[in-house]
N, CA, C and O of each residue as an XYZ file, in Angstrom:
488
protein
N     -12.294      1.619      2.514
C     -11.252      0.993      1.726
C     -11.818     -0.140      0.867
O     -11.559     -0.307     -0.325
N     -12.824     -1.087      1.808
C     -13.294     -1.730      0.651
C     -14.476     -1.889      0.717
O     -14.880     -3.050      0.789
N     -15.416     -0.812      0.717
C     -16.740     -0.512      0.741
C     -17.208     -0.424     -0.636
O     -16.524      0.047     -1.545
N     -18.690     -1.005     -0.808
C     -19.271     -0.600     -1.961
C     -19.342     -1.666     -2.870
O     -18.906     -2.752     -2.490
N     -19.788     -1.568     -3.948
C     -19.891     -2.952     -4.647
C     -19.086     -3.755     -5.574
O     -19.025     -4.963     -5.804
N     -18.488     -2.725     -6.034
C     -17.181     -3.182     -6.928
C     -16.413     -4.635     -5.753
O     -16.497     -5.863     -5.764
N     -15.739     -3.664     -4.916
C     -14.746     -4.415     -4.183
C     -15.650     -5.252     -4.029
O     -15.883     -5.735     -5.137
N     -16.260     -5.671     -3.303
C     -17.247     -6.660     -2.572
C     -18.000     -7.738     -3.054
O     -18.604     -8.686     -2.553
N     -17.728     -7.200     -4.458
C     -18.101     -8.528     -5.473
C     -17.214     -9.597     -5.642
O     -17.646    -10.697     -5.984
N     -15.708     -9.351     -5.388
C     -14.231     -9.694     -5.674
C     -13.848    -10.273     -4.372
O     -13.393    -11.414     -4.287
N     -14.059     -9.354     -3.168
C     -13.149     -9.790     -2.076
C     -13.688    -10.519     -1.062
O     -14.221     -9.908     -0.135
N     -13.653    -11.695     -1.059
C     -14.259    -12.450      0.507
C     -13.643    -12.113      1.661
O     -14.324    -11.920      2.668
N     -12.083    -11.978      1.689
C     -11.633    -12.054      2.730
C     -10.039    -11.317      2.569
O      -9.155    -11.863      1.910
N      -9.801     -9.694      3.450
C      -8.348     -9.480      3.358
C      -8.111     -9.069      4.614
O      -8.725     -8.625      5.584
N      -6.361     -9.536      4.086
C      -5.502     -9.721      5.655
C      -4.926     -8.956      5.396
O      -4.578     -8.922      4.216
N      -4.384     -7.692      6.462
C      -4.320     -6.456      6.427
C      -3.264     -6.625      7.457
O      -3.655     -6.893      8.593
N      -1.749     -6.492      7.205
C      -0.514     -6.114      8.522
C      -0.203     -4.757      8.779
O      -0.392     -3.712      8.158
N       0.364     -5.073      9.944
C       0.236     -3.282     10.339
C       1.015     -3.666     11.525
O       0.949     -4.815     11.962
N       2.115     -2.309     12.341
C       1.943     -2.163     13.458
C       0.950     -1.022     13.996
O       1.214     -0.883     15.191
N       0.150     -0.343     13.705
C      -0.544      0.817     13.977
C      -1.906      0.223     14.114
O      -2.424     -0.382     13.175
N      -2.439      0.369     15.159
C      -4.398     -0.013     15.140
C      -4.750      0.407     14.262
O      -4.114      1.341     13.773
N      -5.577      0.072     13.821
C      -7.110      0.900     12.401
C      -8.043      1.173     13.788
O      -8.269      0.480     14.780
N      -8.433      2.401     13.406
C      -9.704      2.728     13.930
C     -10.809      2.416     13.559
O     -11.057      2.453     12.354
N     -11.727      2.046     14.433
C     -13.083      1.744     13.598
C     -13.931      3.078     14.413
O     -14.173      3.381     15.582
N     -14.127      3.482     13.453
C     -15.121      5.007     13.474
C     -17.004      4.814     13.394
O     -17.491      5.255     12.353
N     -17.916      4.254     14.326
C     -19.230      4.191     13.852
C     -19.764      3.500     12.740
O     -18.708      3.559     12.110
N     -20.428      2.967     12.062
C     -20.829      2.697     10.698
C     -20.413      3.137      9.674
O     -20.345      2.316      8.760
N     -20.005      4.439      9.397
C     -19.624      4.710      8.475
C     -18.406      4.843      8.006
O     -18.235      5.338      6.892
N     -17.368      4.425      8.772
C     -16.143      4.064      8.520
C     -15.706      2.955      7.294
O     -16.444      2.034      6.946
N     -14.727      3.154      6.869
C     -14.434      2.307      5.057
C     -14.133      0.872      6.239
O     -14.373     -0.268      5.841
N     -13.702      1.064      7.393
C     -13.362     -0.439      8.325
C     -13.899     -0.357      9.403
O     -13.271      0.338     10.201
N     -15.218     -0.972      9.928
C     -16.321     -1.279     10.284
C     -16.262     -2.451     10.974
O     -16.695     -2.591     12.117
N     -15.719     -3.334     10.293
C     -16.308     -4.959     10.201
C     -15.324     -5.542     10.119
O     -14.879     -5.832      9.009
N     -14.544     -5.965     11.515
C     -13.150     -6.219     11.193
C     -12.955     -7.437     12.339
O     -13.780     -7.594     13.239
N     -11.855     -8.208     12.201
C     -11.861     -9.146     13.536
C      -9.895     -8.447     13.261
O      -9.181     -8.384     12.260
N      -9.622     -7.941     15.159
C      -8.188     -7.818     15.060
C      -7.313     -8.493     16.118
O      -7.513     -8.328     17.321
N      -6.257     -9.324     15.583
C      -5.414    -10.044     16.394
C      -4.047     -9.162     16.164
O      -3.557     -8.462     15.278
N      -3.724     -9.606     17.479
C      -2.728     -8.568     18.079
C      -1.721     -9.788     18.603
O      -1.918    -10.999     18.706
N      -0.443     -8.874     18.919
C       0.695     -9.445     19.734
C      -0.130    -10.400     21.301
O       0.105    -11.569     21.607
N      -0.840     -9.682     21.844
C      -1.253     -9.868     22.949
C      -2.447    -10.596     22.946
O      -2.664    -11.289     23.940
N      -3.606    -10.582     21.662
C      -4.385    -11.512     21.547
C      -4.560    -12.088     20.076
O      -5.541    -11.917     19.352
N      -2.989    -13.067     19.675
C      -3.262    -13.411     18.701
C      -4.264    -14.741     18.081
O      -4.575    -14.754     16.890
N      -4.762    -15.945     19.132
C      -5.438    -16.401     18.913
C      -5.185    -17.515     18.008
O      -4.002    -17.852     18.035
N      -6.200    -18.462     16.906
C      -5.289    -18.746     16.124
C      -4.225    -18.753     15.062
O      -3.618    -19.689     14.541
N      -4.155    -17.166     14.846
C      -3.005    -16.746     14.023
C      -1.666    -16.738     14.956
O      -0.805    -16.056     14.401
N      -1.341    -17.129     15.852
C      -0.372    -17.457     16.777
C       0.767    -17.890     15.917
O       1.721    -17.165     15.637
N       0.595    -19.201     15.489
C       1.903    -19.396     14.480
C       2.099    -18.486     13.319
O       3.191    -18.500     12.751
N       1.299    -17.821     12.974
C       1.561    -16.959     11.289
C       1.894    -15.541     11.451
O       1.705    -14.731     10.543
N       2.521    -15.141     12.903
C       2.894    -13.833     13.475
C       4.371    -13.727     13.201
O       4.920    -12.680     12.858
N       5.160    -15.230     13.429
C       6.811    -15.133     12.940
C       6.898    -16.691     12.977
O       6.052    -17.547     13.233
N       7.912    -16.745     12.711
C       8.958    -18.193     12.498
C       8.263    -19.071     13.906
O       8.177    -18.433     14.956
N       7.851    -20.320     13.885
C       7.529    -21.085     14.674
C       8.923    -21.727     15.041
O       9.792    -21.821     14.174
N       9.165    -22.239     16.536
C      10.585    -22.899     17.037
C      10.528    -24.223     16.014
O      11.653    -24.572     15.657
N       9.643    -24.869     15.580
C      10.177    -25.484     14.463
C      10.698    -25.246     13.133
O      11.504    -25.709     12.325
N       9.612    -24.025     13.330
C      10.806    -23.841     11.185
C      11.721    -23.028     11.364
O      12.231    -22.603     10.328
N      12.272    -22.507     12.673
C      13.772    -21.917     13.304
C      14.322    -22.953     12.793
O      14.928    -22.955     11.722
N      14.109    -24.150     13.702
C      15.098    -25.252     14.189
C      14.988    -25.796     12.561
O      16.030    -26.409     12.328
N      14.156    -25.791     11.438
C      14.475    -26.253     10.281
C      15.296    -25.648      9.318
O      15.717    -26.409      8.447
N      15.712    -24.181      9.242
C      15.765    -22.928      8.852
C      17.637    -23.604      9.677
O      18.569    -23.900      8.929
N      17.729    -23.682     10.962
C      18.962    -23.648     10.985
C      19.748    -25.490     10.821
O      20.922    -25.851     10.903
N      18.754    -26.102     10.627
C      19.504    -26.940      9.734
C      20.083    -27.001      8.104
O      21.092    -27.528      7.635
N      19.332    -26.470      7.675
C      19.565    -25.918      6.213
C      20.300    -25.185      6.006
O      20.867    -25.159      4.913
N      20.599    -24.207      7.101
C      22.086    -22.946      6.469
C      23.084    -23.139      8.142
O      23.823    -22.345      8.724
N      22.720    -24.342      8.426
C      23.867    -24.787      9.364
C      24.316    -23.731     10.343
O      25.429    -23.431     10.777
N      23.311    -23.342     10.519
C      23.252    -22.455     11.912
C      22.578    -22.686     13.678
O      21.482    -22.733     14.236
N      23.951    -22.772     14.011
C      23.698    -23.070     15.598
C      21.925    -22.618     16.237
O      21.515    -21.528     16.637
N      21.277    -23.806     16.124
C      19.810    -23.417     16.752
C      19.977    -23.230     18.236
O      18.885    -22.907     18.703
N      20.912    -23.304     19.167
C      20.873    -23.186     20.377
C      20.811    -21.371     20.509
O      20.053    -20.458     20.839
N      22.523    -21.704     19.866
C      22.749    -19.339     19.366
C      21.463    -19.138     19.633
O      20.896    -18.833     20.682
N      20.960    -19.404     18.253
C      19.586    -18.241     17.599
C      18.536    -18.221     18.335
O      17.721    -17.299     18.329
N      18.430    -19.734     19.373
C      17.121    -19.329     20.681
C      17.769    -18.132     21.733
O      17.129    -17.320     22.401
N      18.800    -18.250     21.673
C      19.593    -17.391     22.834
C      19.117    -16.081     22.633
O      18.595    -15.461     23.559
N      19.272    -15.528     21.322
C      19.588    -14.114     20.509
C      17.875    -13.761     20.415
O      17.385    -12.870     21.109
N      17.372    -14.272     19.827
C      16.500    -14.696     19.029
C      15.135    -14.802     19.414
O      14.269    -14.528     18.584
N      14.792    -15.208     20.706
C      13.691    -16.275     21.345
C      12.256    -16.001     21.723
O      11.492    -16.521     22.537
N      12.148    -15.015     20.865
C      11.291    -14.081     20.449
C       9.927    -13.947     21.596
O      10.040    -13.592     22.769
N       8.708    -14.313     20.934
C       7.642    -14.220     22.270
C       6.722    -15.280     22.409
O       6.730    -15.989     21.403
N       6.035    -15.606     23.166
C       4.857    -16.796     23.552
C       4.069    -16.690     23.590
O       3.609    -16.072     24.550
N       2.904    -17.386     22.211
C       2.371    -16.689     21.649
C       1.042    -18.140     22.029
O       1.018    -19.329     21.713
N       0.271    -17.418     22.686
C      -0.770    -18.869     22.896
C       0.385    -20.033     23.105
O       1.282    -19.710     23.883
N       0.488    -21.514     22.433
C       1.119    -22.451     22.809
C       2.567    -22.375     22.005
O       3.387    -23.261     22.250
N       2.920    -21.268     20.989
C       3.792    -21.050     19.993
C       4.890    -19.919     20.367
O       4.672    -18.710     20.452
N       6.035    -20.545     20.556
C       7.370    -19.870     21.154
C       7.576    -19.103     19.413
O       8.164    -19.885     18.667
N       7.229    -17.910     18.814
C       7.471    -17.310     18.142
C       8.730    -16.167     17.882
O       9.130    -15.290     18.648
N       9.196    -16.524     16.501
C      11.224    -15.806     16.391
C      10.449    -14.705     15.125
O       9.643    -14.971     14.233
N      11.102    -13.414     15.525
C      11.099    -12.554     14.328
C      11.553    -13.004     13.209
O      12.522    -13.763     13.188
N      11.002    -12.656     12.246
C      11.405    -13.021     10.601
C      13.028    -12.495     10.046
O      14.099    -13.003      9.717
N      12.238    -10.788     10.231
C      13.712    -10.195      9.898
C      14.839    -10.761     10.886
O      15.870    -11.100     10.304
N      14.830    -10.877     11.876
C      16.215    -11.521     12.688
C      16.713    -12.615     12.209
O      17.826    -12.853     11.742
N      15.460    -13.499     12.418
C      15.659    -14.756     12.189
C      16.300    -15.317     10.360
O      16.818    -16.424     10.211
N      16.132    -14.387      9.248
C      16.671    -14.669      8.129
C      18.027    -13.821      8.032
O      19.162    -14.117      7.659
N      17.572    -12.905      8.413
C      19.245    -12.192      8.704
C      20.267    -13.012      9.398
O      21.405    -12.853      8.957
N      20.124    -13.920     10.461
C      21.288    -14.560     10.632
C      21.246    -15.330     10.075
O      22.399    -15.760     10.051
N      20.328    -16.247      9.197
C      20.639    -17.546      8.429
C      21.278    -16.860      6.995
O      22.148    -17.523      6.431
N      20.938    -15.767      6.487
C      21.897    -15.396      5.404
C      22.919    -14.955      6.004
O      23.980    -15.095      5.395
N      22.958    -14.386      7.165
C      24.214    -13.506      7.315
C      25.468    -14.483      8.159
O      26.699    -14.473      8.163
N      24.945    -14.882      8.491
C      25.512    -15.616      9.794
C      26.360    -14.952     10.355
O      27.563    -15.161     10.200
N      25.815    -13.914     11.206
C      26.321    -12.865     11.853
C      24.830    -13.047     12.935
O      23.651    -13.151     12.599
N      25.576    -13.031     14.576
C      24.306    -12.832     15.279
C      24.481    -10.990     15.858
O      25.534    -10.429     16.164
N      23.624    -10.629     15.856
C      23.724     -9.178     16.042
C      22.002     -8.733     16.624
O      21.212     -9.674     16.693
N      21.627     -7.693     16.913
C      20.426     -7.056     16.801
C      19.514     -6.681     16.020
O      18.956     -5.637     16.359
N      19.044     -7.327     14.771
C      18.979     -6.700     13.680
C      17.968     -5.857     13.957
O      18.008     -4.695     13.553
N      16.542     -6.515     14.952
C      16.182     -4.982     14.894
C      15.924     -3.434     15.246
O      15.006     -2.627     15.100
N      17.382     -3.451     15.853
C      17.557     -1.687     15.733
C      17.782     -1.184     14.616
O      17.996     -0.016     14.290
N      17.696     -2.627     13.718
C      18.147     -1.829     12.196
C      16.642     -1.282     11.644
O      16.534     -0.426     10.766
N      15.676     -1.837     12.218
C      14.359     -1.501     11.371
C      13.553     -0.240     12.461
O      12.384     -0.369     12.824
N      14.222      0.663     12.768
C      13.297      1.852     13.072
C      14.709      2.749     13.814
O      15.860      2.438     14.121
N      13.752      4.185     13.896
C      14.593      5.163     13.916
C      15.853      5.303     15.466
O      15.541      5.488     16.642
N      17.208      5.139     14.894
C      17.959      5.424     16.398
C      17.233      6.387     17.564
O      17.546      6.117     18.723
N      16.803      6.888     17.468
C      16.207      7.679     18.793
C      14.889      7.049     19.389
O      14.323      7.319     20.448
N      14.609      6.271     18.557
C      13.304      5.768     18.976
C      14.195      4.472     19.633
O      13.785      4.103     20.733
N      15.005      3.969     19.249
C      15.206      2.584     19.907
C      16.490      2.871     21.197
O      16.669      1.932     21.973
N      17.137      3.838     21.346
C      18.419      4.337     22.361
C      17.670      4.437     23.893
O      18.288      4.218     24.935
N      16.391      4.764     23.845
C      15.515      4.561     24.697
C      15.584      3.287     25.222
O      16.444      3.345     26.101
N      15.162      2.219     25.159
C      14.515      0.838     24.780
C      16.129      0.492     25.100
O      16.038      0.019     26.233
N      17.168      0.468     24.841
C      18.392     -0.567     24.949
C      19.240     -0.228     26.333
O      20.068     -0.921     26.923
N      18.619      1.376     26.697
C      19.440      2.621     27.636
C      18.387      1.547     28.882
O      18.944      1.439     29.975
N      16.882      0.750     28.752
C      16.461      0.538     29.548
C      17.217     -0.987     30.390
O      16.891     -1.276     31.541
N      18.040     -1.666     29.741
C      18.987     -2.720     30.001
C      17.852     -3.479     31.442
O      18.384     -3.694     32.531
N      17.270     -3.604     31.360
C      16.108     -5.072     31.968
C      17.237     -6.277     32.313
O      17.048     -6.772     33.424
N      18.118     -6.711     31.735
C      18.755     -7.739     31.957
C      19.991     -7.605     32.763
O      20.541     -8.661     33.077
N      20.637     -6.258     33.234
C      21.442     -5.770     33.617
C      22.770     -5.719     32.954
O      23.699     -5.106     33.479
């Protein structure tokens, strides 16, 4: 992808999102030479994964939305020292101001009827 000299004259450094791993295939793969942070080892990209509990708590002063709610709904994961809130959730209720699930809205009903049918919380 960015092998060769063209690119490489241009690019010092790209940040690449994904939920899907990249494979790295031997040497000769176009992605080789990669450093990858994950949910589970994000490291110091910890805060730049979602909304930090401070720019929640700033985010719901500005569109006057209950920050207690949105930790409730919201309270996403713990991330190294950083209590991290999804983006899409987290702007969906500050525009919407509607608290809801938003994301069963971002992938396919059968994939997520699984996942809600598993009720963990009783």
């Amino acid at each position: 992808m960015f092998k060769g000299i063209i690119p490489t004259s241009f690019i010092a450094l790209a940040y690449i999102t994904g939920i899907l791993p990249i494979k790295k295939i031997q040497t000769e793969s176009a992605l080789n030479n990669f450093d990858e942070f994950t949910m589970l080892d994000a490291s110091n990209l910890a805060p730049y994964i979602g909304f930090t509990e401070e720019e929640v708590k700033r985010l719901c002063e500005k569109y006057q939305v209950d920050f207690e709610k949105v930790k409730c709904w919201y309270d996403g994961y713990l991330l190294d020292d950083y209590q991290v809130y999804n983006p899409k959730a987290v702007v969906s209720v500050m525009t919407k101001k509607r608290f809801k699930s938003y994301w069963s809205e971002t992938g396919t009903y059968e994939a997520i009827v699984p996942l809600i049918k598993m009720d963990f919380d009783g």
